[in-house]
C-alpha positions in Angstrom: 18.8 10.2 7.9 17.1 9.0 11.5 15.4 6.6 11.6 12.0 9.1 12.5 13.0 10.7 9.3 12.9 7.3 7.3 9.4 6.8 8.8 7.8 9.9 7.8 9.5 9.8 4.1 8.3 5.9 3.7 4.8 5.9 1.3 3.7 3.1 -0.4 4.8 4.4 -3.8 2.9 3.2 -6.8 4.7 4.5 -9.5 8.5 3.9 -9.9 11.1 5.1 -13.0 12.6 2.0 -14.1 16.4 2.5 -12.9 18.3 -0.5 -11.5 19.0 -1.0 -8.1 22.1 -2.8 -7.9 22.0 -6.3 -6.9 24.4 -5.7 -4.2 22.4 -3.0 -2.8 19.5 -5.8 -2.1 21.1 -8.3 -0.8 22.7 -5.6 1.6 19.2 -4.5 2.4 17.8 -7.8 3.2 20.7 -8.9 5.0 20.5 -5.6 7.7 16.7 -6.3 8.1 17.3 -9.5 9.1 18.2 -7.8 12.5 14.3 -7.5 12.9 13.3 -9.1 15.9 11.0 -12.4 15.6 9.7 -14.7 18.5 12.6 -17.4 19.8 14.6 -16.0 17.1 13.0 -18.1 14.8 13.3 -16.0 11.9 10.6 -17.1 9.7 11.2 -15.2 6.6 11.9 -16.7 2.9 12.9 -13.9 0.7 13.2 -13.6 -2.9 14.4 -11.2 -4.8 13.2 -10.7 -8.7 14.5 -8.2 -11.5 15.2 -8.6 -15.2 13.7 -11.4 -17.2 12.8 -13.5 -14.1 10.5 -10.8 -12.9 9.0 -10.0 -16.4 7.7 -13.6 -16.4 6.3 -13.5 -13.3 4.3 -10.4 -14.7 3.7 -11.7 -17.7 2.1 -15.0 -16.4 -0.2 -12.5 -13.5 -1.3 -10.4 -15.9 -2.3 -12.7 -18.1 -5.1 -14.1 -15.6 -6.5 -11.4 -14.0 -9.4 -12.9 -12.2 -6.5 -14.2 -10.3 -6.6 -17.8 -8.5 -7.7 -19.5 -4.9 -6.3 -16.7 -2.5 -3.9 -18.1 0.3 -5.9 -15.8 2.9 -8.1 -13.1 3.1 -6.3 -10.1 3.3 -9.3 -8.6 5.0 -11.9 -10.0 7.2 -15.2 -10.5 5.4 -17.8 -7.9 5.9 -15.2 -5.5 7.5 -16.7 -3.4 10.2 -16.0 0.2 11.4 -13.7 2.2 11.8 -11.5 -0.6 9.4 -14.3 -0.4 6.9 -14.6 4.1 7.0 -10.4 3.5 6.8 -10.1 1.7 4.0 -12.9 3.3 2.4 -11.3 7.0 2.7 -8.0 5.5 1.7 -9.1 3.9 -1.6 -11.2 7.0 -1.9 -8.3 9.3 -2.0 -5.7 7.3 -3.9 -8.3 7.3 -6.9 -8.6 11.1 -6.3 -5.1 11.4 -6.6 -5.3 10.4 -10.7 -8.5 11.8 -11.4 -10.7 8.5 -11.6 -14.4 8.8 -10.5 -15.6 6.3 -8.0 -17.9 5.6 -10.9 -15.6 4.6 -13.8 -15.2 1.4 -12.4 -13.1 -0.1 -15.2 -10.2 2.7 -14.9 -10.4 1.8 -11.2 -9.8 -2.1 -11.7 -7.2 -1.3 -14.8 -4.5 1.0 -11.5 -5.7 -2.3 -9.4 -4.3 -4.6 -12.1 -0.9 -2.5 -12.1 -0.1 -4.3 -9.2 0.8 -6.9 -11.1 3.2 -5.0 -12.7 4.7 -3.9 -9.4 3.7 -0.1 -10.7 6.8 0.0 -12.8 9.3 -1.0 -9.8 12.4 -2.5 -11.3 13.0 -5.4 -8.4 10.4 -7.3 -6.7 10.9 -9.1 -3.4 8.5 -12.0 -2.3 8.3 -12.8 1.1 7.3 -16.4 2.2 7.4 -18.8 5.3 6.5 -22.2 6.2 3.1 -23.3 6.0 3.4 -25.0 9.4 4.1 -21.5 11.3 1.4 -19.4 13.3 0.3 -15.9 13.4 3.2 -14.9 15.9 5.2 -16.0 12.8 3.5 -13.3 10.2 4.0 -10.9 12.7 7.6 -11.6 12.9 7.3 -11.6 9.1 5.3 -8.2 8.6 8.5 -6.8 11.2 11.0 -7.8 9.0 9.3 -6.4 6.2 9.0 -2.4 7.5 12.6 -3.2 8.4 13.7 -3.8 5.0 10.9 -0.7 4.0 12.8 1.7 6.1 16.4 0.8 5.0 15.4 1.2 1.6 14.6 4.7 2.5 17.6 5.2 3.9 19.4 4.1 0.4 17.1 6.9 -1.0 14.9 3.5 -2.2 11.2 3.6 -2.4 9.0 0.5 -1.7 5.0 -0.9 -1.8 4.1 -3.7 0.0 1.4 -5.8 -1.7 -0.6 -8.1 0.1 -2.4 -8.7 -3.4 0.4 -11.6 -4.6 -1.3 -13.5 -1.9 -3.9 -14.1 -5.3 -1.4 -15.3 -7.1 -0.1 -18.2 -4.6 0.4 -20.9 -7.7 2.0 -18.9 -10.2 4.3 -16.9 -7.4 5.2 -20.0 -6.4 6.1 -22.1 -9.9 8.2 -18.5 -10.7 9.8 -18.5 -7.4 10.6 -22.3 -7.2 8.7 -22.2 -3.7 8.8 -25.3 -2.0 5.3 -27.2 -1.7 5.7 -26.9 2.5 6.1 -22.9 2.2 3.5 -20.4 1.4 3.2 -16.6 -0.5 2.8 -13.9 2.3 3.3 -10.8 0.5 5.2 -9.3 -2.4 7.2 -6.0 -2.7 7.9 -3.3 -5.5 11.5 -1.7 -4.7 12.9 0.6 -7.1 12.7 4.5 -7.1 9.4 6.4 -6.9 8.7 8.8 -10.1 8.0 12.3 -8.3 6.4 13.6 -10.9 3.5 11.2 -10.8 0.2 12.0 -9.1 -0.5 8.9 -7.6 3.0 9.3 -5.4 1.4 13.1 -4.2 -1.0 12.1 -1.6 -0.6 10.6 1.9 -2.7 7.9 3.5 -4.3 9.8 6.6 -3.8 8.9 10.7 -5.6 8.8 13.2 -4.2 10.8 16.0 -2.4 8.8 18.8 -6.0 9.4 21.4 -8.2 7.6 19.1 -6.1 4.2 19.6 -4.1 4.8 22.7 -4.4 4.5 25.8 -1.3 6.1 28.6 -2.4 4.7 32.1 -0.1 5.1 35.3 1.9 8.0 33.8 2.6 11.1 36.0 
């Protein structure tokens, strides 16, 4: 597999079959991504890595407040404007399409948003973190070393979904993971390997095409 090949297979999968994936096959995965590139070389990431009981009480403690807590950030700016707001619109629009849920039936709509804490079913779940005293060049590096680890679990035949949405959980994340007080939640991870025969893993997120966001200048 190339690596174009790993790009167009990756999907943020939110429904996994509950297999085991080898801890050696994670640590192998997080260990090659660690070639992502990061400003200085700083390499700001803190990684952990959660299956079996550890990750069922992390779950268990998330799902059992699901009003959440005090975010660590906003994932999106407030009153998001176009074309983000007609994006994420269309996107949430056709992921609920996908399993039949009316844009109406808003409790069957927050009940799939509350599988997130269950990382859809995915049988590991990675938690990436840095220190609270780094910048935004820093959660750039992060968010690089994260598609890195995406793209080399796709090259294991491994599925992934990364989820901004632990960044709602930073207290309990944190108690579960052991995080020290000077680091902070970025995002969490569901690795495992995507049921094909579920709906919600049928659809692809749409693109817009290269001329609506780029610009070639000086090109003969």
């Amino acid at each position: 597999m190339n690596v174009s090949e790993a790009v167009e297979r990756r999907i943020s999968v939110r429904a996994f079959r509950p297999d085991p994936v080898p801890a050696a096959l994670v640590a192998d995965i997080l260990g090659k991504a660690a070639r992502a590139p990061s400003g200085g070389n700083l390499q700001p990431w803190r990684v952990y890595a959660l299956s079996g009981l550890p990750l069922q009480d992390l779950k268990a403690a998330a799902a059992a407040n699901p009003m959440g807590e005090t975010p660590e950030y906003d994932v999106y700016p407030p009153n998001l404007w176009d074309p983000f707001r007609t994006r994420r619109f269309e996107n949430g629009e056709q992921l609920y399409a996908s399993v039949g849920v009316p844009r109406e039936d808003k409790r069957t709509r927050l009940g799939w948003l509350a599988r997130n804490t269950e990382l859809f079913g995915a049988p590991v779940g990675l938690f990436f973190c840095l220190d609270r005293k780094l910048g935004p060049p820093q959660w750039s590096d992060v968010g690089m070393y994260m598609q890195t680890v995406m793209l080399l679990a796709v090259e294991q035949g491994l599925d992934t979904c990364a989820q901004e949405y632990w960044a709602r959980y930073p207290k309990t994340v944190a108690f579960h993971l052991g995080l020290p007080d000077d680091h902070m939640v970025f995002s969490g991870m569901a690795l495992g390997y995507r049921d094909p025969d579920h709906a919600i893993n049928g659809w692809r997120s749409e693109r817009d095409p290269v001329e609506a966001w780029c610009e070639l200048k000086g090109f003969e």
